[in-house]
C-alpha positions as CSV (number, residue, x, y, z in Angstrom):
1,X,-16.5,-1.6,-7.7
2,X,-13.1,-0.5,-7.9
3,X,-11.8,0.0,-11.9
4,X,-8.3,-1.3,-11.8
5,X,-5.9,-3.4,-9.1
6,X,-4.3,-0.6,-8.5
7,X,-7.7,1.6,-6.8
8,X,-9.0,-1.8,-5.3
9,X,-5.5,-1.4,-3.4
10,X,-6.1,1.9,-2.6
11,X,-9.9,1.5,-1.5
12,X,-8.8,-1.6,0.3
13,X,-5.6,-1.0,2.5
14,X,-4.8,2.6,2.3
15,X,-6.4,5.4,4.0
16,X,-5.4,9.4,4.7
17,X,-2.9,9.7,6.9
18,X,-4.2,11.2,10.4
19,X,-2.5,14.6,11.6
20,X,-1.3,12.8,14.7
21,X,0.5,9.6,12.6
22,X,3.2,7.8,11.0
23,X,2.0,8.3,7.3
24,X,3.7,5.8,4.7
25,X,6.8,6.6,2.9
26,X,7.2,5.8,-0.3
27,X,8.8,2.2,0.2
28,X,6.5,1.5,2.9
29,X,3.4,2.4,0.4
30,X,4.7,-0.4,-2.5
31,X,5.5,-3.1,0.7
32,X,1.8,-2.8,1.9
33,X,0.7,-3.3,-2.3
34,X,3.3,-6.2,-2.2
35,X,1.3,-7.3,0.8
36,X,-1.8,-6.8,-0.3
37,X,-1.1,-8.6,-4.0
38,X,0.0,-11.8,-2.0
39,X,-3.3,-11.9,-0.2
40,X,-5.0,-11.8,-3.5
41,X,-2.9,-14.2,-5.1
42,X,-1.1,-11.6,-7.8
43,X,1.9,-11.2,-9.1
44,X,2.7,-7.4,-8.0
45,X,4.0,-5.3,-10.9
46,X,7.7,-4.1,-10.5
47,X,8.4,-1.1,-8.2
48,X,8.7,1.8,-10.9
49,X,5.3,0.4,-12.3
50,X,3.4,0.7,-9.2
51,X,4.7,4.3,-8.7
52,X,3.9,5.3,-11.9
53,X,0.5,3.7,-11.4
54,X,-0.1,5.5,-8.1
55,X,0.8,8.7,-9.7
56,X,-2.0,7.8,-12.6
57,X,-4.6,7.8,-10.1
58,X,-3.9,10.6,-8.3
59,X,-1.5,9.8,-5.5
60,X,1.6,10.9,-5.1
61,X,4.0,8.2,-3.7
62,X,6.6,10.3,-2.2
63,X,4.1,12.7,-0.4
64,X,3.1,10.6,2.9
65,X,-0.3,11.6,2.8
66,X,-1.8,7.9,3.2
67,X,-1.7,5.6,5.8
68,X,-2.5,1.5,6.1
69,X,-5.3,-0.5,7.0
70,X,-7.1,-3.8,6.4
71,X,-5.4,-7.5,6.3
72,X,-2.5,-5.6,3.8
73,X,-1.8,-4.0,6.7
74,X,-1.3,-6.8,9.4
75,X,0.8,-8.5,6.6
76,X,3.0,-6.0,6.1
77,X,3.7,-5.4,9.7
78,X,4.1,-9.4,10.7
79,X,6.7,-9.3,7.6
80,X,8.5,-6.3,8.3
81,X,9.3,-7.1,11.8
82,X,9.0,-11.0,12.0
83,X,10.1,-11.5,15.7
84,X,6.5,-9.6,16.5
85,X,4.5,-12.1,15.8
């Protein structure tokens, strides 16, 4: 079970980012949590916060080196781009 919000959002939507990829920038990474706290019905913590928290276990934000999956994923797409859907 995942110890905080923060690695149940890691172990749920993120994954490494492939060689061959688009891997998540920075702003992209706290849009998929922003995602993924609306599907779970939590108020996401401010921007800095989250960073900060990413950093804490392990991950730096600004590196790309994840990539998204899971429902997070499909939310943050059909909101980033609304005319897809």
């Amino acid at each position: 079970m995942a110890s905080s919000p923060f690695q149940q959002f890691l172990s749920e939507s993120t994954a490494p980012a492939p060689a061959t990829g688009e891997p998540l920038p920075a702003d992209g990474l706290y849009g998929l949590y922003v995602s993924w706290a609306f599907l779970h019905r939590i108020t996401p913590h401010p921007e800095a916060a989250f960073h900060s928290a990413m950093r804490r276990h392990g991950v730096n934000p600004r590196a790309r080196t994840l990539s998204m999956t899971g429902p997070a994923a499909v939310d943050y797409i059909l909101n980033s781009y609304p005319g897809v859907a």
